[in-house]
N, C-alpha and C positions, 0 to 999 in steps of 0.2 A: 175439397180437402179441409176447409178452414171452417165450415161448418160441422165437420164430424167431429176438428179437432175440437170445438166447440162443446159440442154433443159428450163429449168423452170428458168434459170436465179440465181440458188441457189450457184454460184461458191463464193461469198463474205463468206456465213454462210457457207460451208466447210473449206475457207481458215479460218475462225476467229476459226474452229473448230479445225485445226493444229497448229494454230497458240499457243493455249491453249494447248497442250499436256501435259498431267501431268508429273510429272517426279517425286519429293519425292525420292525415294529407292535409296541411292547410295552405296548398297550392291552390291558386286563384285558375286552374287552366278550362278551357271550353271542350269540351268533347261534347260529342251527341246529344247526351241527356242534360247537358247544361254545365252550371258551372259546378268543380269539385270542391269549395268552399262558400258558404256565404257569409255575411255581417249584420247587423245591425243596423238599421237606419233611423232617421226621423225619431229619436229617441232623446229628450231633453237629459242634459246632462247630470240632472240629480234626480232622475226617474229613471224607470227599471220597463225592460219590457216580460211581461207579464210568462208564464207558463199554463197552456189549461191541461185538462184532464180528456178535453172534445174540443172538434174546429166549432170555436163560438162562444161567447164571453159568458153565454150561462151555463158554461163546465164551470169546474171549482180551477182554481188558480193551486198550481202543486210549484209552482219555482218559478226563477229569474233568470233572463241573461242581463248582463252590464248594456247601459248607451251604446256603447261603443268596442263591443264583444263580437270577435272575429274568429273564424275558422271553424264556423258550424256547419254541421252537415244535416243534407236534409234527405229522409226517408221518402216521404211522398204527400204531393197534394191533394186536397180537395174544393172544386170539383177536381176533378182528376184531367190531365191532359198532358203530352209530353212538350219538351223545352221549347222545340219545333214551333208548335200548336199554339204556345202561350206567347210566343213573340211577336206572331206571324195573326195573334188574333188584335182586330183595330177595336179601339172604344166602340165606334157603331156594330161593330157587329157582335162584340159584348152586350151590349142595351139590348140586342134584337135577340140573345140567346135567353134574354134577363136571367145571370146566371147569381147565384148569391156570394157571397163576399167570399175570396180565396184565403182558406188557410192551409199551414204547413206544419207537420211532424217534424221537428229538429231534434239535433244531439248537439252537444256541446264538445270542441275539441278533446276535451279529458273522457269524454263518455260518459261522465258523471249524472249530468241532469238532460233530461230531456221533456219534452210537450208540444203543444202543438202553441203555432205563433200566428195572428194575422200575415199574409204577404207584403204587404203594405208595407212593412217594417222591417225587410228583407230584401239583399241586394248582393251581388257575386262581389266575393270576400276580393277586394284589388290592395289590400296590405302587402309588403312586399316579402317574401319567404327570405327564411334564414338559412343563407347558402351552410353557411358552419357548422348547420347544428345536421351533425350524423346520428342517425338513431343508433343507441348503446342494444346491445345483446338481450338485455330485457325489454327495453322499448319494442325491438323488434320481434322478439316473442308476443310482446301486447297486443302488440298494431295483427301479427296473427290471425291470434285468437277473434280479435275485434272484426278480423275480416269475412273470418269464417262466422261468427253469430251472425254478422249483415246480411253475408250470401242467405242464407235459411230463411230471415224474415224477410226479405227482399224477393225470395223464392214463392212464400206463403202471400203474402203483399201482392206479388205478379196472378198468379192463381184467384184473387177474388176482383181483379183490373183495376187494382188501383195501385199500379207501382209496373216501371218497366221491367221483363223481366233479368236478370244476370246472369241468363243460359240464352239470350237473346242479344244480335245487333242493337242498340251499341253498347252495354253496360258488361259486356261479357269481357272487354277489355281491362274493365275496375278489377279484376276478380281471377282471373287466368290468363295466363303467360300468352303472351301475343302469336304467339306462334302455334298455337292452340285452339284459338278462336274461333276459327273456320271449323275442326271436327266439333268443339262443342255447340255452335250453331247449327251444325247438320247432324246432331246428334240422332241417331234412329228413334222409334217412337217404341215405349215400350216400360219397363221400370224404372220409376225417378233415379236419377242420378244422384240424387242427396240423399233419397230414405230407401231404395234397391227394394222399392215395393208398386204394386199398383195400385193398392188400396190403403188407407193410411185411417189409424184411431191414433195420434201420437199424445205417449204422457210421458212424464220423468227426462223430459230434453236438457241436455247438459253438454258444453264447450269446455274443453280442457287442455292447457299445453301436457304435452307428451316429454319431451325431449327438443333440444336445440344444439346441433353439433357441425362445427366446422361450414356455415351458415346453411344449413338444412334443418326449418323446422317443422316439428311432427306437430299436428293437431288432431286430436277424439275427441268424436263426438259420440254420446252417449242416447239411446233411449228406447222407449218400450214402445212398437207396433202392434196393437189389439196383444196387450201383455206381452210379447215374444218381445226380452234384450235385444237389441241392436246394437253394433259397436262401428263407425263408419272412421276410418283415416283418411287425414290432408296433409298433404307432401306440400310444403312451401320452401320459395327462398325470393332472393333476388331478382327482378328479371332487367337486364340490363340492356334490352332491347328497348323496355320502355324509358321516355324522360324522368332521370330523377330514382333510376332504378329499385321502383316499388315491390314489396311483397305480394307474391303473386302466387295463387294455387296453383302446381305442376299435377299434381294426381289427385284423384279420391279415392280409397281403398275400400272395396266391398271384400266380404267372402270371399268369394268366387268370378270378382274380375274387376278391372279397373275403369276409371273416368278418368279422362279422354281419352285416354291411351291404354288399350286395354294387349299390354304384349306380351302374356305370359306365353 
């Protein structure tokens, strides 16, 4: 898929799709895929850790995080390997993979900047959350929108193996309501759940809040399949089952039938 979407000239609405990563959550907690925040480390106090453009210092430098800048989230590493994998691998059997130095795709709590960071210089965000601070009506529209750009590149990311995917054990939990989990992991095989196609040339990709009413909120997405409009909706709110009662996908609106739960 990622090379057609390549082929078709869609690299601009990918990059504006990374570019948007959501981020919100700067809870320090361990699930599957690791931790949901990281930090900064090993960063002298009046230097800056760098941003590139590719994992490896002869990309161009496009930005900065602070020393000591917390609640970043990270898209995906390379080489690639899941949280499992990278804990569980020893220095010697590193040396014997001779694998080349780990870097990492991050975003910045605001979603503002993003790049890719050595590992080295990264470590699970253990600053302490602010129980006080309730996300406001717009925040939570943000955080949204934010979650649904992720799910998509996180989706196109899973599809080329470098990113676990968020229709899969265990990231499906970041993403839809925990009581859902189970039908969208055993989802049937058949048209994407995100693009209600099997074949994908995608251009013109676009995330937009809809509406936000009485904590129910609407997200469209927008975009063109080999030129055919598309118009996809996401049904969010609260889900209170989980800790911290995060914004969680309940549906996705096709046409002519719904994700996960399809009960017309």
């Amino acid at each position: 898929m990622i090379g057609r979407l390549a082929k078709a000239g869609a690299i601009g609405a990918m990059a504006g799709m990374i570019v948007m990563l959501g981020a919100g959550a700067a809870q320090a907690q361990l699930h599957g895929h690791g931790p949901d925040a990281w930090q900064v480390i090993d960063v002298a106090p009046d230097d800056v850790l760098n941003l590139r453009m590719g994992p490896g210092t002869r990309y161009p430098i496009i930005g900065e995080f602070a020393p000591d800048e917390t609640g970043l989230v990270q898209v995906t590493c390379v080489p690639f390997m899941t949280y499992e994998q990278g804990m569980n691998l020893s220095p010697a059997t590193r040396s014997q993979l001779d694998l080349p130095p780990r870097w990492c795709l991050m975003t910045s709590a605001d979603s503002r900047r993003q790049g890719w960071v050595s590992a080295q210089f990264l470590a699970e965000d253990v600053t302490p959350a602010d129980a006080d601070n309730t996300p406001s009506t717009s925040d939570r529209s943000q955080v949204a929108v934010q979650l649904v750009e992720r799910l998509y590149t996180l989706h196109e990311l899973a599809v080329r193996g470098q990113a676990l995917s968020p229709l899969e054990h265990p990231r499906a939990r970041d993403f839809f309501f925990l009581d859902d989990v189970g039908l969208i992991v055993d989802h049937p095989a058949g048209a994407d759940p995100l693009y209600d196609a099997q074949d994908f040339e995608i251009t013109d990709f676009s995330v937009a809040l809809k509406s936000e009413l009485r904590g129910l909120i609407t997200v469209e997405v927008t975009f063109r399949n080999f030129g055919r409009p598309q118009r996809v909706g996401f049904s969010l709110r609260s889900d209170t089952r989980q800790e911290g009662a995060p914004v969680r996908i309940m549906l996705i609106h096709h046409e002519d039938w719904n994700f996960p739960r399809d009960d017309r």
